[in-house]
C-alpha positions in Angstrom: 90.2 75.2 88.7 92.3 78.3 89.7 94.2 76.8 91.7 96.0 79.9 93.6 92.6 81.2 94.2 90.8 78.2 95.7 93.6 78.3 97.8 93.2 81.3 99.4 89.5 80.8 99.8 90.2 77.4 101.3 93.4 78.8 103.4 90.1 81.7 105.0 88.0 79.4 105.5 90.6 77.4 107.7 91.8 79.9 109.1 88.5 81.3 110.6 87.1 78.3 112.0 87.9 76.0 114.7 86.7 72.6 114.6 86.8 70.3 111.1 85.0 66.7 110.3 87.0 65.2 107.8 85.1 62.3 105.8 86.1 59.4 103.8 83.8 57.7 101.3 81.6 54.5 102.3 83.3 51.7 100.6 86.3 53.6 100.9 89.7 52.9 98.8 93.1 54.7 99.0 92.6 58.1 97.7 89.7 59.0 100.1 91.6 57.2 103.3 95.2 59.1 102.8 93.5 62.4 101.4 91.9 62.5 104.7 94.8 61.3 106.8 97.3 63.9 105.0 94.5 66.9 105.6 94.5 65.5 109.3 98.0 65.9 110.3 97.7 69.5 108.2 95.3 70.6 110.1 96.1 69.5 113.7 99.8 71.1 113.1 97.4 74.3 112.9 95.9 74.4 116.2 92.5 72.9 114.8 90.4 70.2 116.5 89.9 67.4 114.0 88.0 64.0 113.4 88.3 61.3 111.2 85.3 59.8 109.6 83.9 57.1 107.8 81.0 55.0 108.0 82.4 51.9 107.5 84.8 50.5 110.0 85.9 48.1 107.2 89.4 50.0 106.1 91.5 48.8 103.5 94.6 47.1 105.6 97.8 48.2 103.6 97.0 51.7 104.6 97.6 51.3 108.5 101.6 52.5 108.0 100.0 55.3 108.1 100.2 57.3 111.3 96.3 58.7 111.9 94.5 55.5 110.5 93.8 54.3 113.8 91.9 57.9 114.6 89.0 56.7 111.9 85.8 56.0 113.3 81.9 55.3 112.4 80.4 58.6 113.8 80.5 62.1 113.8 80.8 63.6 117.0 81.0 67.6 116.1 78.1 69.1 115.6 79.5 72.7 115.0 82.2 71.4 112.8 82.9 72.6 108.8 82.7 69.2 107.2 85.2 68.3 104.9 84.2 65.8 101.8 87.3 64.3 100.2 86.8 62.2 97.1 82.9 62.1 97.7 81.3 62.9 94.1 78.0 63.2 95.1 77.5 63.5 98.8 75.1 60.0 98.9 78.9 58.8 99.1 80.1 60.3 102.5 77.3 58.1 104.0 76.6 60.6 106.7 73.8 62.6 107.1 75.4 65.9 106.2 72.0 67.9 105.8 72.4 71.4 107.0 76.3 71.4 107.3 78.6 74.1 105.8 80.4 71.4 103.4 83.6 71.7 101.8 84.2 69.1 98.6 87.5 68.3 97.4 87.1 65.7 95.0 89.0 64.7 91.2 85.5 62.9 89.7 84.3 64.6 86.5 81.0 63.5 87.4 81.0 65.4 90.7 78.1 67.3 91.8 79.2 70.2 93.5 77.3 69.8 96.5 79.3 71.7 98.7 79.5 75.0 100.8 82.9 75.1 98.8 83.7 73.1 95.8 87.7 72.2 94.9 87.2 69.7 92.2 89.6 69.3 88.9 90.1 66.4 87.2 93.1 64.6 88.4 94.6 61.4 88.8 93.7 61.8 92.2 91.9 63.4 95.0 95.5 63.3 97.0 96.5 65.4 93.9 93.8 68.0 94.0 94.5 68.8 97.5 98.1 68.5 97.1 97.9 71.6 94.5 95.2 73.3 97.1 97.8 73.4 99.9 100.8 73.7 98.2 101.0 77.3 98.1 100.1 78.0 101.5 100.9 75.6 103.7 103.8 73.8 104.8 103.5 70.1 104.5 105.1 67.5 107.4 106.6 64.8 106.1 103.5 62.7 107.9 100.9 64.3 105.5 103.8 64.1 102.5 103.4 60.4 103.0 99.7 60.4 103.4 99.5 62.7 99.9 102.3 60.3 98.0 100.4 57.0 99.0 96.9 57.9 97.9 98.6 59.3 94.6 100.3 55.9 94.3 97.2 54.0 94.7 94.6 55.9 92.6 97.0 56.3 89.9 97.6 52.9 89.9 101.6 52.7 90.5 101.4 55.5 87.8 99.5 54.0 84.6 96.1 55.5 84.6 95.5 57.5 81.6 95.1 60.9 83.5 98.9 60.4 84.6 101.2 63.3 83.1 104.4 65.2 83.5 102.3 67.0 86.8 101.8 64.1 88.3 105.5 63.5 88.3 106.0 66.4 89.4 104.2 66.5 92.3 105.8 62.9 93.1 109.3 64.3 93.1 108.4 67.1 94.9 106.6 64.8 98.1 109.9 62.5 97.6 111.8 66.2 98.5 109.9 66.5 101.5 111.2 62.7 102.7 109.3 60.2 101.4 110.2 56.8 101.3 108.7 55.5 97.4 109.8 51.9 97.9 108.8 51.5 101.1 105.3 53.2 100.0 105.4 50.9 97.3 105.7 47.8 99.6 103.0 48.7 101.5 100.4 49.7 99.1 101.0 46.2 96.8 102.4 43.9 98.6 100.6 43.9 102.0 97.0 41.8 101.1 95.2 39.8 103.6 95.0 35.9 103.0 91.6 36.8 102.2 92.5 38.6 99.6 94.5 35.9 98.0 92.4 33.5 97.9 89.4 35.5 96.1 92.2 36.0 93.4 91.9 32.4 92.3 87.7 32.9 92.8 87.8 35.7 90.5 90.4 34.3 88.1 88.6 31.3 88.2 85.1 32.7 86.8 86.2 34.7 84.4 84.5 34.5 80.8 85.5 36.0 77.5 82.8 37.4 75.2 82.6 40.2 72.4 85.6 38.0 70.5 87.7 38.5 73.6 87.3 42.1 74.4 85.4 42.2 77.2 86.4 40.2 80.2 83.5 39.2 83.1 84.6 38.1 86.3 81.9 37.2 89.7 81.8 36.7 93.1 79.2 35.4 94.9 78.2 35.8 98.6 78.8 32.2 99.4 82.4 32.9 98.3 82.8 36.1 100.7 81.5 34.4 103.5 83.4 31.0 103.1 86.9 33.2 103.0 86.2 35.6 105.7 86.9 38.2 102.9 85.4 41.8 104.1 84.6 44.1 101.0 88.1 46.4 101.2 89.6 42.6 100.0 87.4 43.0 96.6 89.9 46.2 96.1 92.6 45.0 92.9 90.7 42.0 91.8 89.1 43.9 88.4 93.0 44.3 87.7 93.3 40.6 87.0 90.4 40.8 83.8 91.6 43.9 82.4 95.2 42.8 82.2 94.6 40.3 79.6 96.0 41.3 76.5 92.9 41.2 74.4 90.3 42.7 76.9 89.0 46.1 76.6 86.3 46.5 79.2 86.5 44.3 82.5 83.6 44.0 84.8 83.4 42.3 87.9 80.4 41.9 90.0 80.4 41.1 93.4 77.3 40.1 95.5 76.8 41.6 99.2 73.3 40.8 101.4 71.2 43.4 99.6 73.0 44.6 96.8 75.2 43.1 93.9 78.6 45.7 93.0 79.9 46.1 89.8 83.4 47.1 89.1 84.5 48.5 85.3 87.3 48.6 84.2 88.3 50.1 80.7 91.5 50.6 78.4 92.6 53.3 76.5 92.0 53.1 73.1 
């Protein structure tokens, strides 16, 4: 993507219109909540009226530092609104129906559809990234939506060691430090703030994991009876793949997770 160009078609489109409906993906993880939280603050500081939306009310916990999580809610509310998709590859993901709404997508999948009025996708470590680079060149960024931009980074990427991560990415990293961020503190927060739920489906998952393939791939499960008997809501599912694929031998990790009417599987793969 050209990025100076998208942003002067997505610095028009903003600045012509009024109202905005931000949306987070349904099962929604860092990158989609802070992308949404940093464009936000963003747009509020521009005079525009803004919502936050997602159709789950079940929001990954070590995210509330940040100021504008409380603002999410289950419904959208402007009808007149541009909607804005942020990490939605296909736009079954925003959950909403979004039928006959001018749509802007800003999304990092390769596999993204381009469903959008307006399509910003590249292939990044990171929505947070993506729109990082789309504002960067005009608009100024508060230190609020810095934070919001640094923490989804920092969670999609993984503290870093995802295989998309490069001398950009640092780059972008020192330059949201520049603008205040705390890292360590960011840090804290994104790893080391889990629910006792959470915990305890860590010894779950560790405790059904199988080896097969000489080792190589790793298969972990939960079952409903285990959700239900820890209180554990689906944002405590987020990290657990981490604990198959760390294993020196593994590969390819898969964990699969079983909710009322559907069974999830995770995947998790190495570079090779």
């Amino acid at each position: 993507m050209d990025y100076k160009r998208a942003t002067e078609e997505f610095f028009d489109v903003v600045s012509k219109s009024g109202r905005f409906t931000l949306v987070s993906h349904k099962t929604p993880d860092g990158d989609t909540i802070c992308s949404a939280i940093a464009l936000y603050h963003l747009l509020k500081e521009q005079g525009k009226k803004v919502e936050l939306c997602c159709i789950d009310s079940d929001l990954p916990m070590q995210y509330r530092f940040l100021e504008g999580f409380e603002r999410f809610k289950q419904k959208i509310d402007y009808a007149d609104s541009i909607v804005i998709t942020l990490d939605c590859s296909d736009i079954q993901r925003a959950g909403f129906d979004l039928s006959g709404r001018e749509i802007i997508n800003i999304d990092h999948h390769k596999s993204n559809t381009h469903f959008g009025s307006y399509n910003f996708v590249s292939v990044d470590v990171a929505t947070a990234v993506v729109l990082y680079k789309l504002i960067e060149w005009k608009f100024r960024l508060s230190l609020k939506s810095a934070t919001a931009i640094y923490t989804g980074l920092l969670s999609d990427s993984q503290n870093f060691t995802t295989t998309l991560v490069d001398a950009s990415t640092f780059r972008v990293a020192l330059e949201l430090i520049e603008l205040g961020v705390n890292p360590s503190l960011t840090a804290r927060y994104v790893n080391r703030y889990k629910s006792l739920a959470h915990t305890r489906l860590i010894a779950k998952t560790i405790d059904s994991l199988q080896l097969c393939c000489s080792g190589k791939v790793a298969i972990m499960q939960l079952s409903r009876d285990v959700l239900e008997a820890n209180g554990a809501r689906s944002s405590d599912i987020d990290g657990l793949i981490d604990y198959g694929i760390a294993l020196a031998t593994v590969e390819i990790a898969l964990l699969l997770v079983e909710y009322p009417q559907s069974i999830k599987v995770s995947l998790r793969s190495k570079e090779r």
